[in-house]
C-alpha positions in Angstrom: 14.5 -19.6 39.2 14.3 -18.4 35.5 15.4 -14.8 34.4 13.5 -13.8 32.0 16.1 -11.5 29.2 14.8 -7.5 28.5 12.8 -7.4 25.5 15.1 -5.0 23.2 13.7 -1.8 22.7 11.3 -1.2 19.5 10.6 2.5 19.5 14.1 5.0 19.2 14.3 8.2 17.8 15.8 7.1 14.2 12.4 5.3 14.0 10.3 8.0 15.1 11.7 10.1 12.2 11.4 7.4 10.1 7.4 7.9 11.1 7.2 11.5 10.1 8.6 10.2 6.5 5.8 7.9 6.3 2.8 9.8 7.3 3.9 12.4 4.5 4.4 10.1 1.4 0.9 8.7 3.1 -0.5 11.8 2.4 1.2 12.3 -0.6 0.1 9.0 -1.5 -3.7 8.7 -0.7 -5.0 11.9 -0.5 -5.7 12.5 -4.1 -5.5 8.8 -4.7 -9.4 8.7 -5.1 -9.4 12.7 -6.2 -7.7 12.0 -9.4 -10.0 9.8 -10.9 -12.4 12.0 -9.9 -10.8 14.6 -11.9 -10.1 12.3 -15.1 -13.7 12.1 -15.4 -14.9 9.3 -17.2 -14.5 5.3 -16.0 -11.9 4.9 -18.7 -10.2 8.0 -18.1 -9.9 7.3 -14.2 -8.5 3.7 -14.7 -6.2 5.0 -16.8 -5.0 7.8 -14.6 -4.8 5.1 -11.5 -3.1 2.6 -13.5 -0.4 5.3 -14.9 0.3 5.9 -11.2 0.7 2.4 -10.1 3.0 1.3 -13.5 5.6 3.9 -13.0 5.3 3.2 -9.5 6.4 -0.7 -10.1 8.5 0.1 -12.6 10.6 2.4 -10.5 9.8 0.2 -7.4 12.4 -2.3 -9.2 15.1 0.0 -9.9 15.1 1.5 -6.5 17.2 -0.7 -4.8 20.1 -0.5 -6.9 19.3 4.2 -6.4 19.8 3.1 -2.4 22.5 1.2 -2.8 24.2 4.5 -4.6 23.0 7.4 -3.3 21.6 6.3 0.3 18.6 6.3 2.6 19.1 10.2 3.4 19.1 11.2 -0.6 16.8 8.5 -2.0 13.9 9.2 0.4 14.2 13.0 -0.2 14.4 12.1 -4.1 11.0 10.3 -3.0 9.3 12.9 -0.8 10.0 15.4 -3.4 8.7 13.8 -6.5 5.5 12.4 -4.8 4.8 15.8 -3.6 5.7 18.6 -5.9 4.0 17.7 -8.8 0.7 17.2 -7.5 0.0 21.0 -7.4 -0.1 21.2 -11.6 -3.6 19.8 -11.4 -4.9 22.6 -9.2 -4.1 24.6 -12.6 -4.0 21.9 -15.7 -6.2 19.4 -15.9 -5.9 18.1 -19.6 -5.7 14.0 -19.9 -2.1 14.3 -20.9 -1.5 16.9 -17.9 -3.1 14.3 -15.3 -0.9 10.5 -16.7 2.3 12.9 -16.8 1.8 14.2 -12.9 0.7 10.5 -12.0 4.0 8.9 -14.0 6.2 11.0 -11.7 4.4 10.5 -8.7 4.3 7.1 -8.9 7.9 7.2 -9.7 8.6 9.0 -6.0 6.1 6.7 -3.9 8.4 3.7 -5.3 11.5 5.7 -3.6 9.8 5.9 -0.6 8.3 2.7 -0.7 11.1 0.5 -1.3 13.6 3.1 0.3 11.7 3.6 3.0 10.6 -0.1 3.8 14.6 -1.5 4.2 15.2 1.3 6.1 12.2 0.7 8.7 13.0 -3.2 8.7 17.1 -2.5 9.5 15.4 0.2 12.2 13.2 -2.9 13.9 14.8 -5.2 15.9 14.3 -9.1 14.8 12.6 -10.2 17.8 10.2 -7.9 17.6 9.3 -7.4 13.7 6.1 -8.4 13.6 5.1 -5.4 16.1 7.5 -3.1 14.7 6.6 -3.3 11.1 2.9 -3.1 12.6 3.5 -0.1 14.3 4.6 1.4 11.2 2.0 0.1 9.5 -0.5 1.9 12.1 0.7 5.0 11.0 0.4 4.7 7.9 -2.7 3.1 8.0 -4.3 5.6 10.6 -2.7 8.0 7.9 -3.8 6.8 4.7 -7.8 6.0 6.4 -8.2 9.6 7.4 -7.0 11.4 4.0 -8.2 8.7 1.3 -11.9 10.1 2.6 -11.2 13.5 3.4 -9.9 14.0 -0.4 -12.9 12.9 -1.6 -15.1 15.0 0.8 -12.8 17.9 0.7 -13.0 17.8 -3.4 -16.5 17.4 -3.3 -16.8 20.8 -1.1 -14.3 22.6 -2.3 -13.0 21.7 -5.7 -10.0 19.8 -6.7 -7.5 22.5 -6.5 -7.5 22.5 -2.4 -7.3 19.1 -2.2 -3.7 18.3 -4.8 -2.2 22.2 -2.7 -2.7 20.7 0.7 -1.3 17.5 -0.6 2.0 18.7 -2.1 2.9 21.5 1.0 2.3 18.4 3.4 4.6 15.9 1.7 7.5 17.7 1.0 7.1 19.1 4.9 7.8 15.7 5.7 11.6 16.5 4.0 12.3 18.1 7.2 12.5 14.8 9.1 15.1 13.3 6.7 18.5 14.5 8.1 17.9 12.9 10.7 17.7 9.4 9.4 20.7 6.7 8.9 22.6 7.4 5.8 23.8 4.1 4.3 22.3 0.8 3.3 23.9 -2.3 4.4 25.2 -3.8 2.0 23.4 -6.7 0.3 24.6 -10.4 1.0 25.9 -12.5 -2.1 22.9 -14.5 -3.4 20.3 -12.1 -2.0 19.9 -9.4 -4.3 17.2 -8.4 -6.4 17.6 -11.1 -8.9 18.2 -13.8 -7.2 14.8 -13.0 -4.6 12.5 -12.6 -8.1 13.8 -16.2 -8.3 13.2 -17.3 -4.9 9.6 -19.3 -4.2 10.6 -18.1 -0.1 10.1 -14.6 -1.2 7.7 -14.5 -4.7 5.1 -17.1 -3.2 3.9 -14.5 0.2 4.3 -12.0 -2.2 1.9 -13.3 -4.8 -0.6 -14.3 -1.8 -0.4 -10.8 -0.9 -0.8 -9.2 -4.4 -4.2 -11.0 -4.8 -5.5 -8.9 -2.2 -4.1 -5.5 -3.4 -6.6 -6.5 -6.7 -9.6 -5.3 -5.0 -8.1 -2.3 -3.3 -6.9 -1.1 -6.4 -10.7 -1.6 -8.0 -12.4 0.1 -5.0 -10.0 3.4 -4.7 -11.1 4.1 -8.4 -14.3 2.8 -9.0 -16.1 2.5 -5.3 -16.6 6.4 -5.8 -18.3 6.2 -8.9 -20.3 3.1 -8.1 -21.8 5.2 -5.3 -22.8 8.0 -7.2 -26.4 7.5 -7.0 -26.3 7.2 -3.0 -26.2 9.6 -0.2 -22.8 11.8 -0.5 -21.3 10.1 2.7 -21.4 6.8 1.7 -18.4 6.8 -0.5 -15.9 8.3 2.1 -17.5 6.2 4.7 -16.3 3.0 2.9 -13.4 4.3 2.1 -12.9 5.2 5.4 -14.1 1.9 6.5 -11.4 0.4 4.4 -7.9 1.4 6.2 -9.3 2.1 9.3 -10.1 -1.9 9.4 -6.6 -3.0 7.8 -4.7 -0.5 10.5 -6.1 -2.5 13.1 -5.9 -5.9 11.9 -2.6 -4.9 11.1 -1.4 -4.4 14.7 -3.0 -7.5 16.2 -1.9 -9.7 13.4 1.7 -8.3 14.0 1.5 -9.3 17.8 0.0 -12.4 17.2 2.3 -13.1 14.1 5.2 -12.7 17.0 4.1 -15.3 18.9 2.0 -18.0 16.8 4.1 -17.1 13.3 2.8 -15.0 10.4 2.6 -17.7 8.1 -0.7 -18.7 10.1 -2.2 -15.7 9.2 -2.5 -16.1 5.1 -5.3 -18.1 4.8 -8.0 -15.9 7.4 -6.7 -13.0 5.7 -7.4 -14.0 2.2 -10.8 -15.2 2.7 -11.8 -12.4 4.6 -11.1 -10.1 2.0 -12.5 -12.0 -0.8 -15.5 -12.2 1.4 -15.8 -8.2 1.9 -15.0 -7.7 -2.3 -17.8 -9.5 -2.6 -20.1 -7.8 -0.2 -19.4 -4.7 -2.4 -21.8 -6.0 -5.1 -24.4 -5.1 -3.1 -24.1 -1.6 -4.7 -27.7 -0.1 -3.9 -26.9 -0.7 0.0 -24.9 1.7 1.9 -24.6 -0.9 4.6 -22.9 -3.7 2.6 -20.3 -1.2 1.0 -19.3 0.3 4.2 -19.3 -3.4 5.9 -17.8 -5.2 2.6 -14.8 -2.3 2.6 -14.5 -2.5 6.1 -14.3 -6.8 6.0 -12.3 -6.4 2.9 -9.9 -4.3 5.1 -9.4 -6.3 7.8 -8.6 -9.2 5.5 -6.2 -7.0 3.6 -4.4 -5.8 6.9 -3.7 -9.3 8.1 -2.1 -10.0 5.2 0.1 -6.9 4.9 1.5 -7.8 8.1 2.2 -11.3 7.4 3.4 -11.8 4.1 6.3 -8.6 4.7 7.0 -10.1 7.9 7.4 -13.8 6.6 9.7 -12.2 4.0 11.4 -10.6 6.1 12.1 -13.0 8.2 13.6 -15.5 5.3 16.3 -13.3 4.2 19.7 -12.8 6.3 20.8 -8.5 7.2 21.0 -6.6 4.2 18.4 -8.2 2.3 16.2 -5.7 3.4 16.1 -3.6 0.3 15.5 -7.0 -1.9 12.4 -7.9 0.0 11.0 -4.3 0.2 11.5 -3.9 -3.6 10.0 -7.2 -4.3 7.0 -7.0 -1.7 5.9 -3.2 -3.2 5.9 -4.1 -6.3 3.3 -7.2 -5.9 1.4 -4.5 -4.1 1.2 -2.3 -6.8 0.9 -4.4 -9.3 -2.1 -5.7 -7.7 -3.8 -2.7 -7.5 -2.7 -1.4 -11.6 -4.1 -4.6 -12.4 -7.4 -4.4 -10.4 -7.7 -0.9 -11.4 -6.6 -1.9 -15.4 -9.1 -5.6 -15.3 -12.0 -3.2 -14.1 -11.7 -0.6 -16.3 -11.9 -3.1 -19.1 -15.2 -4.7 -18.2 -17.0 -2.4 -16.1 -19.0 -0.2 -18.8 -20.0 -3.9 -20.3 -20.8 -5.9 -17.1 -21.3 -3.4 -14.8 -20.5 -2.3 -10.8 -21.7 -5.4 -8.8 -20.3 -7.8 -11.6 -16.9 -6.5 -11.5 -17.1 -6.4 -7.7 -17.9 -10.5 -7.3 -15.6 -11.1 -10.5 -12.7 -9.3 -8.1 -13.5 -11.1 -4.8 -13.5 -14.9 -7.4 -10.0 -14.0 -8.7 -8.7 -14.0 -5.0 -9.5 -17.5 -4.6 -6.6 -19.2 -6.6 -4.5 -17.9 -3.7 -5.3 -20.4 -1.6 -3.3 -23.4 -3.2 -0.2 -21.4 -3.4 -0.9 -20.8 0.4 -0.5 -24.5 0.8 2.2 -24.9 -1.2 4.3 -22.2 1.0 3.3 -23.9 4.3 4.3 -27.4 3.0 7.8 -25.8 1.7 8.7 -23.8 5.4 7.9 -27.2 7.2 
Protein backbone atom coordinates (compact mmCIF):
# COMPACT_ATOMS: atom_id res chain seq x y z
CA UNK A 1 0.00 0.00 0.00
CA UNK A 2 1.28 3.43 -1.16
CA UNK A 3 0.85 6.70 0.91
CA UNK A 4 0.39 9.21 -1.13
CA UNK A 5 2.47 12.67 0.78
CA UNK A 6 -0.06 16.05 1.53
CA UNK A 7 0.25 18.36 -1.28
CA UNK A 8 1.84 21.59 0.55
CA UNK A 9 -0.47 24.26 0.88
CA UNK A 10 -0.61 26.98 -1.99
CA UNK A 11 -2.94 29.68 -0.73
CA UNK A 12 -1.69 31.52 3.08
CA UNK A 13 -2.41 34.70 4.19
CA UNK A 14 1.13 36.43 3.12
CA UNK A 15 -0.12 35.43 -0.39
CA UNK A 16 -3.51 36.67 -0.16
CA UNK A 17 -2.03 40.17 0.62
CA UNK A 18 0.30 39.77 -1.83
CA UNK A 19 -3.21 39.55 -4.17
CA UNK A 20 -4.61 42.80 -2.96
CA UNK A 21 -1.01 44.38 -4.18
CA UNK A 22 -1.63 42.99 -7.44
CA UNK A 23 -5.19 43.82 -8.32
CA UNK A 24 -4.19 47.62 -7.39
CA UNK A 25 -1.05 48.15 -9.61
CA UNK A 26 -3.54 46.08 -12.11
CA UNK A 27 -5.67 48.82 -11.95
CA UNK A 28 -3.19 51.28 -11.77
CA UNK A 29 -1.76 49.64 -14.64
CA UNK A 30 -4.56 49.01 -17.23
CA UNK A 31 -7.18 51.18 -16.48
CA UNK A 32 -6.02 54.18 -18.36
CA UNK A 33 -3.66 51.99 -20.34
CA UNK A 34 -5.95 52.35 -23.46
CA UNK A 35 -7.34 55.98 -21.93
CA UNK A 36 -4.18 57.73 -22.50
CA UNK A 37 -3.76 57.30 -25.98
CA UNK A 38 -7.03 58.24 -26.15
CA UNK A 39 -6.12 61.44 -24.63
CA UNK A 40 -2.80 62.05 -26.61
CA UNK A 41 -4.92 62.25 -29.54
CA UNK A 42 -3.29 61.63 -32.65
CA UNK A 43 -1.71 57.97 -33.84
CA UNK A 44 1.73 59.43 -33.31
CA UNK A 45 0.98 61.13 -30.26
CA UNK A 46 -0.69 57.87 -28.58
CA UNK A 47 2.38 55.64 -29.60
CA UNK A 48 4.42 57.88 -28.13
CA UNK A 49 2.61 58.25 -24.88
CA UNK A 50 2.41 54.14 -24.74
CA UNK A 51 5.94 53.75 -25.59
CA UNK A 52 7.10 56.51 -22.87
CA UNK A 53 5.31 54.27 -20.37
CA UNK A 54 6.67 50.98 -21.35
CA UNK A 55 10.62 52.47 -21.72
CA UNK A 56 10.75 53.91 -18.22
CA UNK A 57 9.07 50.95 -17.28
CA UNK A 58 12.01 48.52 -18.64
CA UNK A 59 14.42 50.76 -17.82
CA UNK A 60 13.55 50.82 -14.22
CA UNK A 61 12.38 47.14 -14.43
CA UNK A 62 16.37 46.46 -14.60
CA UNK A 63 17.38 48.47 -11.73
CA UNK A 64 14.82 47.18 -9.45
CA UNK A 65 16.39 44.30 -8.24
CA UNK A 66 19.37 45.81 -6.91
CA UNK A 67 16.19 48.76 -4.92
CA UNK A 68 14.88 45.13 -3.33
CA UNK A 69 17.81 43.97 -2.45
CA UNK A 70 18.37 47.46 -0.37
CA UNK A 71 15.33 48.67 0.82
CA UNK A 72 12.99 45.44 0.84
CA UNK A 73 9.76 43.96 -0.44
CA UNK A 74 7.66 46.06 2.20
CA UNK A 75 9.35 49.67 0.95
CA UNK A 76 9.97 48.88 -2.68
CA UNK A 77 6.29 47.76 -3.46
CA UNK A 78 4.91 50.81 -1.61
CA UNK A 79 7.68 52.95 -3.71
CA UNK A 80 5.71 51.08 -6.64
CA UNK A 81 2.06 51.45 -5.49
CA UNK A 82 2.71 55.05 -4.91
CA UNK A 83 4.29 56.07 -8.13
CA UNK A 84 1.93 54.08 -10.45
CA UNK A 85 -0.85 55.68 -8.70
CA UNK A 86 -0.43 59.20 -7.67
CA UNK A 87 0.46 60.70 -10.74
CA UNK A 88 -2.21 59.63 -12.77
CA UNK A 89 -4.63 62.24 -11.40
CA UNK A 90 -2.49 65.30 -13.20
CA UNK A 91 -4.27 64.35 -16.46
CA UNK A 92 -7.76 64.90 -15.03
CA UNK A 93 -6.39 68.66 -14.91
CA UNK A 94 -3.16 68.95 -17.59
CA UNK A 95 -3.31 67.39 -20.61
CA UNK A 96 -0.47 69.11 -22.61
CA UNK A 97 1.88 66.43 -24.67
CA UNK A 98 4.73 67.20 -22.34
CA UNK A 99 2.14 66.87 -19.25
CA UNK A 100 1.01 63.26 -20.57
CA UNK A 101 5.16 61.43 -21.43
CA UNK A 102 6.14 63.02 -17.87
CA UNK A 103 3.03 61.28 -15.92
CA UNK A 104 3.70 58.06 -18.15
CA UNK A 105 7.75 58.13 -17.38
CA UNK A 106 6.89 57.97 -13.63
CA UNK A 107 4.26 55.54 -13.91
CA UNK A 108 6.03 53.32 -15.78
CA UNK A 109 8.90 53.81 -13.41
CA UNK A 110 6.40 52.38 -10.37
CA UNK A 111 4.71 49.41 -12.40
CA UNK A 112 8.54 48.18 -12.83
CA UNK A 113 8.69 48.21 -8.77
CA UNK A 114 5.79 46.32 -8.61
CA UNK A 115 6.47 44.19 -11.36
CA UNK A 116 9.73 42.91 -10.63
CA UNK A 117 9.29 43.57 -6.75
CA UNK A 118 6.25 42.09 -6.70
CA UNK A 119 6.96 38.98 -8.98
CA UNK A 120 10.13 37.48 -6.58
CA UNK A 121 8.00 38.09 -3.87
CA UNK A 122 4.98 35.99 -5.22
CA UNK A 123 7.49 33.19 -6.58
CA UNK A 124 9.43 32.90 -2.80
CA UNK A 125 5.43 32.99 -1.54
CA UNK A 126 4.57 29.72 -3.99
CA UNK A 127 5.75 26.54 -2.99
CA UNK A 128 7.98 24.65 -5.88
CA UNK A 129 5.69 21.81 -6.31
CA UNK A 130 3.11 23.74 -6.99
CA UNK A 131 4.38 26.87 -9.17
CA UNK A 132 2.78 26.36 -12.14
CA UNK A 133 -0.78 26.78 -10.20
CA UNK A 134 0.44 29.24 -7.88
CA UNK A 135 1.90 31.74 -10.30
CA UNK A 136 -1.51 30.97 -12.28
CA UNK A 137 -3.49 31.86 -9.59
CA UNK A 138 -1.81 35.03 -9.39
CA UNK A 139 -1.97 35.45 -12.76
CA UNK A 140 -6.02 34.96 -12.53
CA UNK A 141 -6.19 37.96 -10.63
CA UNK A 142 -4.55 39.89 -12.36
CA UNK A 143 -5.85 38.83 -15.37
CA UNK A 144 -9.62 38.85 -14.16
CA UNK A 145 -8.19 42.39 -13.02
CA UNK A 146 -6.69 43.84 -15.86
CA UNK A 147 -9.81 42.28 -18.45
CA UNK A 148 -12.48 44.11 -16.50
CA UNK A 149 -10.71 47.75 -16.26
CA UNK A 150 -8.67 47.80 -19.65
CA UNK A 151 -12.54 48.07 -21.17
CA UNK A 152 -14.21 49.89 -18.58
CA UNK A 153 -11.54 52.76 -19.08
CA UNK A 154 -12.33 53.05 -22.40
CA UNK A 155 -16.16 52.97 -21.87
CA UNK A 156 -16.09 54.92 -18.78
CA UNK A 157 -13.92 57.81 -20.87
CA UNK A 158 -16.14 57.58 -23.57
CA UNK A 159 -19.25 58.40 -21.16
CA UNK A 160 -17.82 60.40 -18.90
CA UNK A 161 -14.63 62.10 -19.93
CA UNK A 162 -11.11 61.38 -19.08
CA UNK A 163 -10.90 62.99 -15.76
CA UNK A 164 -13.11 60.07 -13.93
CA UNK A 165 -11.41 57.51 -15.42
CA UNK A 166 -7.18 58.67 -14.26
CA UNK A 167 -9.26 59.90 -10.29
CA UNK A 168 -10.78 56.44 -9.91
CA UNK A 169 -7.44 55.02 -11.09
CA UNK A 170 -5.01 56.76 -8.67
CA UNK A 171 -7.52 56.46 -5.18
CA UNK A 172 -7.74 52.68 -6.16
CA UNK A 173 -3.94 52.04 -6.42
CA UNK A 174 -2.58 53.64 -3.66
CA UNK A 175 -5.72 51.87 -1.50
CA UNK A 176 -3.89 48.83 -2.35
CA UNK A 177 -0.85 50.45 0.07
CA UNK A 178 -2.96 49.34 2.88
CA UNK A 179 -2.20 45.61 2.19
CA UNK A 180 1.64 46.14 2.33
CA UNK A 181 2.52 45.86 6.00
CA UNK A 182 1.46 42.93 5.97
CA UNK A 183 3.85 41.34 3.51
CA UNK A 184 7.45 39.69 4.15
CA UNK A 185 10.13 42.26 4.49
CA UNK A 186 13.41 40.93 3.09
CA UNK A 187 14.61 39.40 -0.11
CA UNK A 188 16.57 36.35 0.04
CA UNK A 189 19.56 36.91 -0.85
CA UNK A 190 20.76 36.18 -4.35
CA UNK A 191 23.04 33.01 -5.05
CA UNK A 192 26.67 33.63 -6.45
CA UNK A 193 26.39 33.27 -10.30
CA UNK A 194 22.63 34.08 -10.40
CA UNK A 195 22.30 37.70 -10.35
CA UNK A 196 21.10 40.02 -12.83
CA UNK A 197 24.11 39.86 -15.01
CA UNK A 198 24.97 36.68 -15.12
CA UNK A 199 20.84 35.57 -16.05
CA UNK A 200 21.03 38.40 -19.16
CA UNK A 201 23.82 36.03 -20.06
CA UNK A 202 22.13 32.89 -19.51
CA UNK A 203 20.33 31.16 -22.90
CA UNK A 204 18.18 29.06 -19.71
CA UNK A 205 16.65 32.29 -18.85
CA UNK A 206 16.90 34.95 -22.17
CA UNK A 207 15.70 32.19 -24.67
CA UNK A 208 11.72 31.60 -22.77
CA UNK A 209 12.10 35.07 -22.30
CA UNK A 210 12.57 36.13 -25.90
CA UNK A 211 9.70 33.38 -26.87
CA UNK A 212 7.62 35.27 -24.61
CA UNK A 213 8.45 38.89 -25.64
CA UNK A 214 7.32 38.07 -29.26
CA UNK A 215 3.87 37.75 -28.02
CA UNK A 216 3.80 40.88 -25.83
CA UNK A 217 4.40 42.65 -29.70
CA UNK A 218 0.88 42.45 -30.50
CA UNK A 219 -0.56 43.34 -27.20
CA UNK A 220 1.34 46.26 -27.07
CA UNK A 221 -0.07 47.24 -30.88
CA UNK A 222 -3.66 46.35 -29.91
CA UNK A 223 -3.92 48.39 -26.30
CA UNK A 224 -3.01 51.54 -28.44
CA UNK A 225 -4.14 51.20 -31.78
CA UNK A 226 -7.21 48.46 -31.64
CA UNK A 227 -9.27 51.61 -30.26
CA UNK A 228 -8.58 53.72 -33.03
CA UNK A 229 -8.78 51.08 -35.63
CA UNK A 230 -12.41 50.63 -34.51
CA UNK A 231 -13.46 54.03 -34.67
CA UNK A 232 -15.73 53.66 -37.54
CA UNK A 233 -17.62 50.65 -35.85
CA UNK A 234 -20.36 50.34 -33.26
CA UNK A 235 -18.97 51.99 -29.76
CA UNK A 236 -18.89 48.48 -28.09
CA UNK A 237 -16.73 46.80 -30.31
CA UNK A 238 -13.50 48.22 -29.05
CA UNK A 239 -14.01 47.33 -25.28
CA UNK A 240 -15.46 44.12 -26.32
CA UNK A 241 -12.10 43.04 -27.85
CA UNK A 242 -10.38 44.37 -25.40
CA UNK A 243 -12.27 42.71 -23.07
CA UNK A 244 -12.01 39.64 -25.14
CA UNK A 245 -8.36 39.93 -24.81
CA UNK A 246 -7.45 39.20 -20.89
CA UNK A 247 -10.47 37.52 -20.26
CA UNK A 248 -9.03 34.69 -22.80
CA UNK A 249 -5.29 34.87 -21.40
CA UNK A 250 -6.76 34.64 -17.56
CA UNK A 251 -8.09 31.48 -18.47
CA UNK A 252 -5.59 29.93 -20.57
CA UNK A 253 -3.39 30.97 -17.91
CA UNK A 254 -4.89 28.79 -15.21
CA UNK A 255 -5.18 25.60 -17.32
CA UNK A 256 -1.80 26.01 -18.79
CA UNK A 257 -0.39 26.37 -15.13
CA UNK A 258 -2.12 22.96 -14.12
CA UNK A 259 -1.24 21.25 -16.98
CA UNK A 260 2.36 22.87 -17.09
CA UNK A 261 2.50 20.94 -13.40
CA UNK A 262 2.02 17.84 -14.65
CA UNK A 263 3.07 17.52 -18.47
CA UNK A 264 6.02 20.51 -18.03
CA UNK A 265 5.58 24.14 -19.28
CA UNK A 266 8.13 23.82 -21.82
CA UNK A 267 5.34 21.87 -23.86
CA UNK A 268 3.35 24.73 -23.88
CA UNK A 269 5.55 27.35 -26.08
CA UNK A 270 4.86 26.28 -29.33
CA UNK A 271 0.55 26.17 -29.08
CA UNK A 272 0.85 29.29 -27.41
CA UNK A 273 2.82 31.06 -30.01
CA UNK A 274 0.84 30.09 -32.88
CA UNK A 275 -2.31 30.75 -31.42
CA UNK A 276 -1.53 34.19 -30.83
CA UNK A 277 0.03 34.91 -34.14
CA UNK A 278 -3.07 33.35 -35.45
CA UNK A 279 -5.61 35.82 -33.52
CA UNK A 280 -3.00 39.09 -34.49
CA UNK A 281 -3.80 38.18 -37.68
CA UNK A 282 -7.49 37.73 -37.43
CA UNK A 283 -7.36 41.54 -36.33
CA UNK A 284 -6.82 42.59 -40.00
CA UNK A 285 -10.20 41.97 -40.58
CA UNK A 286 -10.85 45.49 -39.36
CA UNK A 287 -14.38 46.20 -40.95
CA UNK A 288 -15.72 43.00 -38.90
CA UNK A 289 -16.61 43.20 -35.28
CA UNK A 290 -16.59 39.49 -35.18
CA UNK A 291 -12.99 38.86 -36.21
CA UNK A 292 -11.58 41.62 -33.79
CA UNK A 293 -13.43 40.34 -30.78
CA UNK A 294 -12.53 36.51 -31.96
CA UNK A 295 -8.80 37.48 -33.17
CA UNK A 296 -8.27 39.47 -29.50
CA UNK A 297 -9.80 36.79 -27.84
CA UNK A 298 -7.49 33.81 -29.89
CA UNK A 299 -4.67 36.24 -29.53
CA UNK A 300 -5.29 36.07 -25.73
CA UNK A 301 -5.44 32.71 -25.13
CA UNK A 302 -2.25 32.24 -27.00
CA UNK A 303 -0.75 35.02 -24.99
CA UNK A 304 -1.92 33.43 -21.53
CA UNK A 305 -0.31 30.12 -22.26
CA UNK A 306 2.72 31.56 -22.81
CA UNK A 307 2.75 33.88 -19.73
CA UNK A 308 2.43 30.86 -17.66
CA UNK A 309 5.03 28.93 -19.25
CA UNK A 310 7.87 30.85 -20.07
CA UNK A 311 7.91 32.52 -16.05
CA UNK A 312 7.34 29.18 -14.81
CA UNK A 313 10.20 27.41 -16.91
CA UNK A 314 12.36 30.35 -15.59
CA UNK A 315 11.50 29.89 -12.57
CA UNK A 316 12.08 26.65 -12.33
CA UNK A 317 15.92 26.94 -13.76
CA UNK A 318 17.15 29.08 -11.17
CA UNK A 319 18.08 27.81 -7.46
CA UNK A 320 16.12 30.17 -4.11
CA UNK A 321 16.98 33.62 -4.33
CA UNK A 322 17.11 33.90 -7.95
CA UNK A 323 13.72 35.02 -7.84
CA UNK A 324 14.35 38.66 -8.24
CA UNK A 325 16.79 37.90 -11.39
CA UNK A 326 14.14 36.05 -13.20
CA UNK A 327 11.36 38.54 -12.40
CA UNK A 328 13.56 41.46 -13.58
CA UNK A 329 14.53 39.65 -16.65
CA UNK A 330 11.04 38.14 -17.59
CA UNK A 331 9.22 41.88 -17.15
CA UNK A 332 11.37 43.47 -19.01
CA UNK A 333 10.96 41.15 -22.26
CA UNK A 334 7.33 41.81 -21.57
CA UNK A 335 7.59 45.29 -21.78
CA UNK A 336 9.85 45.61 -24.22
CA UNK A 337 7.61 43.73 -26.40
CA UNK A 338 4.80 45.82 -26.04
CA UNK A 339 7.17 49.56 -26.46
CA UNK A 340 8.25 47.94 -29.44
CA UNK A 341 4.84 46.78 -30.91
CA UNK A 342 3.45 49.93 -29.80
CA UNK A 343 6.86 52.04 -31.28
CA UNK A 344 7.02 49.53 -34.89
CA UNK A 345 3.20 50.48 -35.35
CA UNK A 346 3.33 53.90 -34.77
CA UNK A 347 6.01 54.08 -37.43
CA UNK A 348 4.12 52.47 -40.28
CA UNK A 349 0.59 52.68 -39.51
CA UNK A 350 -0.38 56.25 -41.16
CA UNK A 351 1.62 54.72 -44.37
CA UNK A 352 0.35 51.11 -44.56
CA UNK A 353 -2.56 51.28 -42.67
CA UNK A 354 -4.73 49.13 -39.72
CA UNK A 355 -5.09 45.61 -41.30
CA UNK A 356 -1.40 45.90 -42.71
CA UNK A 357 0.17 46.55 -39.39
CA UNK A 358 -2.09 43.91 -37.84
CA UNK A 359 -0.77 40.82 -40.32
CA UNK A 360 2.81 42.54 -40.28
CA UNK A 361 2.54 41.98 -36.21
CA UNK A 362 1.15 38.42 -36.24
CA UNK A 363 4.43 37.54 -39.32
CA UNK A 364 7.06 38.95 -36.82
CA UNK A 365 5.87 36.26 -34.21
CA UNK A 366 6.90 33.58 -36.36
CA UNK A 367 10.85 33.65 -35.96
CA UNK A 368 9.98 32.44 -32.44
CA UNK A 369 9.57 29.25 -33.32
CA UNK A 370 13.24 28.09 -34.09
CA UNK A 371 14.43 29.52 -30.92
CA UNK A 372 11.57 27.25 -29.41
CA UNK A 373 13.51 24.43 -30.73
CA UNK A 374 16.58 25.42 -29.82
CA UNK A 375 15.42 25.65 -25.99
CA UNK A 376 13.85 22.14 -26.10
CA UNK A 377 16.94 20.57 -27.68
CA UNK A 378 19.23 22.43 -24.81
CA UNK A 379 16.81 21.17 -21.51
CA UNK A 380 16.98 17.51 -22.96
Amino acid sequence: MTVELARPRLVTRPLLLRLVSIAGSAVGFYLPLSVVPMLAGSSGGAGLATVALLVATVVVELLTPRLVARAGYRWSLAAGLFLLGAPTVILAFATAPAVIIAVSLVRGAGFAICTVAGGALTASLVPAERRGEGLALLGVVSGVTSLIALPLGVWAATRWGFGPVFVTTAVCTLAALLSVPGLPGRAAATPEGHGLRAGLRSPALTRPALIFAASTTAVGVIVTYLPLAAAGLPAWVAPAALLAQPAAATAARWLAGRLGDRRGPARLFTPGLLMAAAGTAALALVDSPAALVLGSLVLGAGFGVLQNATLTVMFNRVPAGGENTVSAIWNTAYDLGMAAGAMAAGLIVASVGYPATFLLTAALMLPALPLIRRDRRAAQ
